[in-house]
C-alpha positions as CSV (number, residue, x, y, z in Angstrom):
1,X,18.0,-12.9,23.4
2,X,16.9,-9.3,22.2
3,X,13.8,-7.2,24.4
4,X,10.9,-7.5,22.0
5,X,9.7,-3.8,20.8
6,X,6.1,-3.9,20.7
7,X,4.0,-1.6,18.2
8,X,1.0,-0.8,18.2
9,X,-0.2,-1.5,14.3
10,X,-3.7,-1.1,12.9
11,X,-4.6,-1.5,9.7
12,X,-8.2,0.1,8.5
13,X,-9.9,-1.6,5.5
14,X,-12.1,0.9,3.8
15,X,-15.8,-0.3,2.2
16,X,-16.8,1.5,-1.0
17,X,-15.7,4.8,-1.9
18,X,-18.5,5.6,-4.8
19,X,-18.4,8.6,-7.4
20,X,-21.0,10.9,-6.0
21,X,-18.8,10.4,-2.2
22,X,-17.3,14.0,-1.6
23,X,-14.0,14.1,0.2
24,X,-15.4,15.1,3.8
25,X,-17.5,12.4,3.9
26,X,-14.6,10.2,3.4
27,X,-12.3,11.3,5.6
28,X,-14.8,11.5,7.6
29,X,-14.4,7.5,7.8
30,X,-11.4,8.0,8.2
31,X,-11.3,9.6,11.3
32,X,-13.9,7.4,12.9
33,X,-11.7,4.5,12.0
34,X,-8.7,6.6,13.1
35,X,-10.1,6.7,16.5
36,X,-11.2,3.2,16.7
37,X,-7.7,2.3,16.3
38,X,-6.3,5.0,18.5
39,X,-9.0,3.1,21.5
40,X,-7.2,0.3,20.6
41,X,-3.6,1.6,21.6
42,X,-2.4,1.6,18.1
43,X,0.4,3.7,17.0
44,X,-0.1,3.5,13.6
45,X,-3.0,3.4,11.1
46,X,-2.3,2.1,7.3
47,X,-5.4,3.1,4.9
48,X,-6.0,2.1,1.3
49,X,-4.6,3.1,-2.0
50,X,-6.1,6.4,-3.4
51,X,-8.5,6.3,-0.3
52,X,-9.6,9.7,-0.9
53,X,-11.8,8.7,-4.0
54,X,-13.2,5.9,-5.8
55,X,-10.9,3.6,-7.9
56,X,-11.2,6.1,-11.1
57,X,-8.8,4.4,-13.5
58,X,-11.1,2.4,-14.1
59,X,-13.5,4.9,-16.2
60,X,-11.9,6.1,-19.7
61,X,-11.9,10.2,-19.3
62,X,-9.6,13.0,-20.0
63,X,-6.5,13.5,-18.0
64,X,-7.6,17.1,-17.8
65,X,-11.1,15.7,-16.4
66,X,-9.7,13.3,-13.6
67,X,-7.1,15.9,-12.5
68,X,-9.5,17.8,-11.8
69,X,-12.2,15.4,-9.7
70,X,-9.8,13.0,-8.1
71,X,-6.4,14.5,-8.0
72,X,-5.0,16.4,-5.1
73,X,-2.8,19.2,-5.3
74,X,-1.5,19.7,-1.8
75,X,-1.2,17.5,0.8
76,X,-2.5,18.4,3.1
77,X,-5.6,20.6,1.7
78,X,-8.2,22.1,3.4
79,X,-10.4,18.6,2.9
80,X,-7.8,16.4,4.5
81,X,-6.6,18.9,7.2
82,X,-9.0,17.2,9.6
83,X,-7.2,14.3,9.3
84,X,-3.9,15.5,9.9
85,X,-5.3,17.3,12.6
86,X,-7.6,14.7,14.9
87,X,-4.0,12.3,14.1
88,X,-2.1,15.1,15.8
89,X,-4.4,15.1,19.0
90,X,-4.7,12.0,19.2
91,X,-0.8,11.3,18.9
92,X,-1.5,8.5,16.3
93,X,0.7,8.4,12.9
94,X,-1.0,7.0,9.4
95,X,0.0,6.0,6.2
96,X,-2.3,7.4,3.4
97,X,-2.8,6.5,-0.5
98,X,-3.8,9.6,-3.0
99,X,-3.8,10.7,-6.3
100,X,-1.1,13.6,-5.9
101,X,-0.5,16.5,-8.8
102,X,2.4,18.0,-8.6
103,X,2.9,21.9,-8.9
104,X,4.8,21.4,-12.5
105,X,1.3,19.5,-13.4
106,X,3.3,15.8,-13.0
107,X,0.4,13.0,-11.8
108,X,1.8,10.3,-9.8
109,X,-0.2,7.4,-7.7
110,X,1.1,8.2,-4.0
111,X,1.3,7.5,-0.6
112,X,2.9,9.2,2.5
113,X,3.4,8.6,5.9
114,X,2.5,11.4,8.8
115,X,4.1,10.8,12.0
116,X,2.2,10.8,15.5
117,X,2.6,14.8,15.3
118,X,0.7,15.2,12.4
119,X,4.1,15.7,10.0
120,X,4.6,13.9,6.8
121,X,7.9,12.2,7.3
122,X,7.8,10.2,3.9
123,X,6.4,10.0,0.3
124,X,6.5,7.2,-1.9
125,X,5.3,7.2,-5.6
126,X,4.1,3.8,-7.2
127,X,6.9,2.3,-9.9
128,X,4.9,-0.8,-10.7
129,X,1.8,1.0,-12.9
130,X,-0.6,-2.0,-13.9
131,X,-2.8,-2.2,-16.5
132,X,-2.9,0.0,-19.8
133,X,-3.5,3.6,-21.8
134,X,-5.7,2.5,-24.6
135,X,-9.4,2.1,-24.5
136,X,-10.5,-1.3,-24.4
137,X,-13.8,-1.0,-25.4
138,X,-15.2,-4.6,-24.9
139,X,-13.4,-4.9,-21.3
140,X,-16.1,-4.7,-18.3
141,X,-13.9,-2.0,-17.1
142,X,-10.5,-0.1,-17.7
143,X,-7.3,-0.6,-15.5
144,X,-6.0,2.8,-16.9
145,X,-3.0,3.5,-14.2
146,X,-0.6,3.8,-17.5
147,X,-2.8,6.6,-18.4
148,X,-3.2,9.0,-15.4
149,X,0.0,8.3,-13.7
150,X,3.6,8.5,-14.4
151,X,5.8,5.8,-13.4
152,X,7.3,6.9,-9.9
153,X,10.4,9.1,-9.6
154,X,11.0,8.4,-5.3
155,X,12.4,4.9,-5.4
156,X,12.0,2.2,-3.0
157,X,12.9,4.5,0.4
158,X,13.0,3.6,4.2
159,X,12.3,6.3,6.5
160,X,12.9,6.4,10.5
161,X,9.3,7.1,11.7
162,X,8.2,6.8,15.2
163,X,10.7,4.2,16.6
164,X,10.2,2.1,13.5
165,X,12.4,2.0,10.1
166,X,9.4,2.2,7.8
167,X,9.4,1.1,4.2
168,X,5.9,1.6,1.1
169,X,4.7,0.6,-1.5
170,X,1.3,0.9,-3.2
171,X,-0.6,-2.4,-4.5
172,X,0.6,-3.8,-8.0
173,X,4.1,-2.8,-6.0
174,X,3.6,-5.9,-3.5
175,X,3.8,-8.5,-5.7
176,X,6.8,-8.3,-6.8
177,X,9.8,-9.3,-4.8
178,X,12.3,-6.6,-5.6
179,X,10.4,-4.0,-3.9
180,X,10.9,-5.5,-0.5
181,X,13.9,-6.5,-1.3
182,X,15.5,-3.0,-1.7
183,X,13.5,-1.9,1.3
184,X,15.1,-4.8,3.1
185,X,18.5,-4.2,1.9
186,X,17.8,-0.7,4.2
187,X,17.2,-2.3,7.2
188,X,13.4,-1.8,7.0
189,X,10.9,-3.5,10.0
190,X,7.8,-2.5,8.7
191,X,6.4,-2.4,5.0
192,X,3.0,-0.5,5.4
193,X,0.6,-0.5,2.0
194,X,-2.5,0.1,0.2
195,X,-4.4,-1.7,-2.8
196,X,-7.4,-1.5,-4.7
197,X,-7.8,-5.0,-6.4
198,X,-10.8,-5.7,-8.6
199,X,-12.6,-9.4,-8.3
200,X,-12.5,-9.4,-12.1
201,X,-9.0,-9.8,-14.3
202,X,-9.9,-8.2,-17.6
203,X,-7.5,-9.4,-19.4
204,X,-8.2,-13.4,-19.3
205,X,-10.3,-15.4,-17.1
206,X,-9.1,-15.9,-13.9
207,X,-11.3,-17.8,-11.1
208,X,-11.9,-15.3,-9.3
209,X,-10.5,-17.1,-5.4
210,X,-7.2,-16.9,-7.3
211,X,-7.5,-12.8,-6.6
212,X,-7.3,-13.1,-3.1
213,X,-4.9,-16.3,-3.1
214,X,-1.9,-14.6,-5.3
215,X,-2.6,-11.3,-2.6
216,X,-2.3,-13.3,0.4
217,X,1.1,-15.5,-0.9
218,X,2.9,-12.2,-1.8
219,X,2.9,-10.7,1.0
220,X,3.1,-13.8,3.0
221,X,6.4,-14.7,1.3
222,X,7.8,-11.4,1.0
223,X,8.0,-10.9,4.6
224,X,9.1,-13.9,5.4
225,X,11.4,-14.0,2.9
226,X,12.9,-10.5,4.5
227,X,12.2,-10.9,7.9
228,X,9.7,-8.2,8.0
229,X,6.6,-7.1,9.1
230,X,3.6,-6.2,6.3
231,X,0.3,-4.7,6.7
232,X,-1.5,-4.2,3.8
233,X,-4.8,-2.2,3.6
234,X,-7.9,-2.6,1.0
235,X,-10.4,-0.9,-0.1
236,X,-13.4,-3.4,-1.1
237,X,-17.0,-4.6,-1.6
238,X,-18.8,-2.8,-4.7
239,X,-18.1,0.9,-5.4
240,X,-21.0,1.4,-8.2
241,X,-21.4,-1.9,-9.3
242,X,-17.3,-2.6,-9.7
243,X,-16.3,-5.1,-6.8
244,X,-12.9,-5.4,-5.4
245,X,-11.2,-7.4,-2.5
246,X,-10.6,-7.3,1.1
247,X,-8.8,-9.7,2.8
248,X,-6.7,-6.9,4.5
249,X,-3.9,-8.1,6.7
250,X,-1.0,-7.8,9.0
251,X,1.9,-10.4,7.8
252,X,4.7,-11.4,10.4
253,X,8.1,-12.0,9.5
254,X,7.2,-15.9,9.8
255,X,5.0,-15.3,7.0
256,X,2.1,-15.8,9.4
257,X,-1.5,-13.7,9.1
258,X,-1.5,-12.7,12.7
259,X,-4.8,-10.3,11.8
260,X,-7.4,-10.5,8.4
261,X,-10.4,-8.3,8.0
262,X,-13.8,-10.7,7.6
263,X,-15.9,-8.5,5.5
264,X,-16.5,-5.9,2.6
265,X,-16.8,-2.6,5.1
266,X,-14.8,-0.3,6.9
267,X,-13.1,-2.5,9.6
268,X,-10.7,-1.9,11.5
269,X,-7.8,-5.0,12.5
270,X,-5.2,-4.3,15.3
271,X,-2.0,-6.3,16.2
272,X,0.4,-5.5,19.6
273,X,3.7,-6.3,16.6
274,X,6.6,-7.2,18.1
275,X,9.6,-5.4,15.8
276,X,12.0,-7.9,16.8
277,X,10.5,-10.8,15.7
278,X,12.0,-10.6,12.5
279,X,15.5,-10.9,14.0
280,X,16.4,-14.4,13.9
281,X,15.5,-14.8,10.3
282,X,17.5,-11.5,9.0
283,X,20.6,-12.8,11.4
284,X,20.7,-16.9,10.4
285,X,18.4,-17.9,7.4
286,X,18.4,-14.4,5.6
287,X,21.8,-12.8,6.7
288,X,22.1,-10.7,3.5
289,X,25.5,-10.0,4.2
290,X,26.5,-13.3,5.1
291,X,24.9,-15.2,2.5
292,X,23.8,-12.8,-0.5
293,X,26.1,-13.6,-3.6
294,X,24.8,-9.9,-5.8
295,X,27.2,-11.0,-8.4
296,X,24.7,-13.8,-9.7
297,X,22.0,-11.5,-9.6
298,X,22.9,-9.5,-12.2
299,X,20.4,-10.6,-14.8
300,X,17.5,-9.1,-12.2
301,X,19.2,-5.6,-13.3
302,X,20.3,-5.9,-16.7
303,X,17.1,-7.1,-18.5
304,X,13.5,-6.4,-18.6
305,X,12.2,-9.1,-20.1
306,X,12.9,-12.7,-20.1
307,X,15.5,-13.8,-22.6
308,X,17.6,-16.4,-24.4
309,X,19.5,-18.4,-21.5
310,X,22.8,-17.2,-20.9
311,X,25.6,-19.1,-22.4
């Protein structure tokens, strides 16, 4: 019978981030909710998706005008630095969701994750970009990720952060099962991630409980379905009249919610996560290299879309 590893895990749900918000108010937040976790003896804090701004893909601008109000072009800057720093003292690691431009003036939808020192030990850039470029002038709001961001060039990576092998993604990324699966396939424990979700599916009409329900069954079956660990973190409630979801969680490997948020405000969940929980699943029901048959996968890599059936 393996020692269980416990881990301290937190997972910080942000309320709305809205456009006149400057950055220092907002991280700001996020060191008050930095230190509510840290009281809790957590290790590790996962914030939103682009939690540094409001959700602005969903306004139709210039590229040249959102670089310039929502992008950032080091990490850290001078706003964020107090971040980095009070995570340093405090000897607490984070996970962190941005809009990053590169020094070659490349815009990519990112996340990182800083280590208990205050060192950025891995970057991810998000692959699965949702939505559209055009203008859709009748929709309540744009989804216009296709626009500002370029599809990301990292990959799927695990890093060794803190004791824990680490995997991310960034929203639209958990719902689809290949993304864990390459993180699995790694030997990740721990798939950390943020999402900004709105209540409202512009492009038909979706009842809107059905937002939360798809959010909660991807991640739920994802990590079970690689014995893993997932905590996912929102940002929600209405930033200038555009609502999104919250229902942040922390996922076990059994695919149970062992901690959910309740409102639409910054809140702050923490779970004691035992890493080796996952062990019995990734050794009997999902022993990759026991049971795994890749060459009948092959279709997962050789097409896009669907197909004719294959003769």
């Amino acid at each position: 019978m393996s020692t269980s590893r416990k881990f301290g895990l937190a997972v910080a749900q942000m309320g709305p981030v809205h456009l006149q918000d400057d950055r220092a108010s907002v991280v700001r937040r996020l060191i008050d909710m930095l230190r509510q976790a840290h009281a809790r003896q957590a290790r590790m804090v996962v914030f939103p998706e682009l939690a540094l701004t409001t959700f602005f893909p969903r306004y139709w601008m210039e590229k040249t005008e959102a670089e310039a109000r929502f992008f950032e072009h080091a990490m850290p800057n001078p706003d964020v630095q107090p971040l980095f720093d009070e995570a340093r003292r405090l000897g607490v690691g984070f996970y962190l969701g941005y809009a990053e431009l590169t020094p070659e003036g490349r815009a990519f939808n990112t996340a990182i994750i800083v280590d208990d020192k205050g060192n950025i030990v891995g970057k991810y850039r998000k692959i699965h970009l949702p939505g559209h470029d055009d203008h859709k002038t009748e929709a309540p709001f744009q989804h216009l990720e296709k626009k500002f961001f370029e599809v990301g060039d990292l990959g799927f990576r695990v890093f060794d952060a803190m004791d824990v092998r680490m995997g991310m993604c960034l929203c639209n990324d958990r719902r689809w099962p290949e993304t864990y699966r390459v993180m699995a396939l790694q030997s990740a424990e721990l798939v950390v991630l943020g999402y900004n979700t709105p209540s409202v599916n512009i492009h038909w009409n979706e009842p809107v409980h059905l937002r939360t329900t798809t959010h909660l069954i991807s991640l739920q079956a994802n990590a079970y379905q690689n014995g893993i660990w997932v905590a996912a973190a929102g940002k929600c409630g209405s930033e200038d009249g555009h609502h999104m979801i919250g229902s942040s969680v922390i996922v076990a490997p059994t695919g149970e919610i062992v901690a959910r948020t309740s409102g639409e405000e910054d809140e702050v969940i923490v779970a004691d996560i035992d890493l080796t929980l996952g062990e019995n699943l990734r050794q009997h029901v999902f022993n990759f290299a026991k049971h795994r048959s890749p060459e009948h996968y092959r279709l997962i890599v050789e097409r896009t879309g669907a197909g004719e059936p294959v003769a």
